[in-house]
Structure formats: structure tokens, C-alpha cells
N, C-alpha and C positions, 0 to 999 in steps of 0.2 A: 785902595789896595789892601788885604788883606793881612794880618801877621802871620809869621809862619808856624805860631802855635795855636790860631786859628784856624788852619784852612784845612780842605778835606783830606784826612789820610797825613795829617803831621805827628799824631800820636802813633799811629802803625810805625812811620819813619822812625822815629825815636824807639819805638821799642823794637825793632826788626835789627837797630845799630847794635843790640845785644848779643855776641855769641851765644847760641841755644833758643832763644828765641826767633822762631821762624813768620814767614805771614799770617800763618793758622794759628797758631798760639798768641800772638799779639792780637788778632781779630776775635778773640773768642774773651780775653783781658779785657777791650774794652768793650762789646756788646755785655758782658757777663759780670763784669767788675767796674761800675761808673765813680764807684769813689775812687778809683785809684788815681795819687795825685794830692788825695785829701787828705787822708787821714796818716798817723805815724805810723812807723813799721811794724808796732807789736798788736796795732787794731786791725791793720789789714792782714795779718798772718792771722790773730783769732778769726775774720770774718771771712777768709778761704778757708779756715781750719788747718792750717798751719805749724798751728801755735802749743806746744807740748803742755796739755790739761795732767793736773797732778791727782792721782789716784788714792792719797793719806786719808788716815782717820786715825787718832790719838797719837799714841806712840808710833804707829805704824807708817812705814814711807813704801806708798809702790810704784811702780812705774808708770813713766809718764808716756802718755799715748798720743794720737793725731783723734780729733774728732771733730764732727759736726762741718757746718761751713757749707760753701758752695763746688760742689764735686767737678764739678763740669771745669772750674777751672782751676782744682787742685791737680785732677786728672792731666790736664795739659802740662802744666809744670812741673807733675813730676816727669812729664815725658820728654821737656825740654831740660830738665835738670839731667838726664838719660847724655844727651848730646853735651850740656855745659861742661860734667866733668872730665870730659874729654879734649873741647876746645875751647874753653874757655880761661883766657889765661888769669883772670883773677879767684874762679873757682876750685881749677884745678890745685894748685896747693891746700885750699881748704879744704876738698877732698882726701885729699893725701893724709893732711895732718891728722885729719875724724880716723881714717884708715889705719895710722899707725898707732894711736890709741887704741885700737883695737875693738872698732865701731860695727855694730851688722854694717853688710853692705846697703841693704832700705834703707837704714836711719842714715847713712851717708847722702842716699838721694833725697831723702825727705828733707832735710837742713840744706842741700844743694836746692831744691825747688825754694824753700824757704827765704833763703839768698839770691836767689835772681828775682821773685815776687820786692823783695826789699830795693834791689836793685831797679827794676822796674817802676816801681810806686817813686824814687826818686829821682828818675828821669822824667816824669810825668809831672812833677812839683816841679821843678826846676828849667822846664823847655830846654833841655840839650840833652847832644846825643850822646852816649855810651863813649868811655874812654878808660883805657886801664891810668890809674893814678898814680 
């Protein structure tokens, strides 16, 4: 018999147990994303493009931007991050908090996609399903 983090569609399982994460966006994570699972949170945020690249030279500090990476499945997360700060009850206060700092509202979703990508990559290492802590 098979385990149940082998058999077909136990990764879908596990990441479908995510608020925001639907069967299309979990399906497109892992045809699109096979390291997920493997690597640490701030490799798989640069290798989506994620991961906020700094724009400095000498003295100067500028702003830090989303770049490069795999679109196809930045694109999805942030579409699922769209739904999470809304029903997700571990994101939603991180929403909030970006919010009353006085955050754009993109860069609230882009750190919300970023957070469920994290979230994701550590249910995928771990074989279990979604649970607020």
C-alpha cells in the first residue's frame, strides 16, 4: 500500500487544505514549481520572484521591486493571495497590519502571495495539512 505522501493527488490535498489556495493554483504549484518542498523559504520566494531585489549603489538606497522568476506561478499566487486576505485567517491580520503601516495595497498582496508560497513550500516538507497554529 502506498503512503499518503506518495499517492496520486496528496500534494494537491495538502495544498487545496490552504485558505486561498484553490485546485488550479495548487495544480499549476506543482506542475510549474517541483522544488517546492525543498528548498527554504527565501530560495523559493527568489525562484518565483518573490523575493524583494534591492536597487542601492553607494550611498544611495532605492526601492525594492518583485523581479524575474517563474510568472506563471507568481501570477497564480498573487491571484490566490486576492482570496487569502480575505479568508484566510492567518493572513488576514497580516494584511491588516501591512495596511495600517500604511502599505500600497499591491505590495500588501505581493507579501500576502509571498506568505502563502512560504506557507505552501512548508506543507509540502512536512506531509501535513494546513492548520491555523
Amino acid at each position: 500500500m502506498r503512503s499518503a505522501a506518495r499517492r496520486p493527488g496528496a500534494k494537491e490535498d495538502l495544498l487545496t487544505s490552504v485558505p486561498g489556495i484553490g485546485a488550479k493554483i495548487a495544480r499549476i504549484l506543482i506542475a510549474e514549481l517541483p522544488e517546492l518542498g525543498t528548498l527554504g523559504r527565501r530560495q523559493i520566494a527568489a525562484l518565483v520572484g518573490l523575493a524583494p531585489i534591492n536597487r542601492d549603489s553607494g550611498n544611495r538606497r532605492g526601492r525594492r521591486h518583485i523581479a524575474g522568476g517563474r510568472a506563471g506561478v507568481r501570477s497564480a499566487l498573487y491571484m490566490g493571495a486576492v482570496t487569502a486576505v480575505r479568508c484566510n485567517p492567518a493572513i488576514i491580520p497580516f494584511a491588516q497590519r501591512l495596511r495600517t503601516a500604511g502599505k500600497q495595497p499591491k505590495l500588501v498582496l505581493v507579501a500576502a502571495a509571498r506568505k502563502l508560497l512560504t506557507i505552501a513550500n512548508a506543507l509540502i516538507r512536512d506531509h501535513l495539512p494546513w492548520r491555523l497554529a
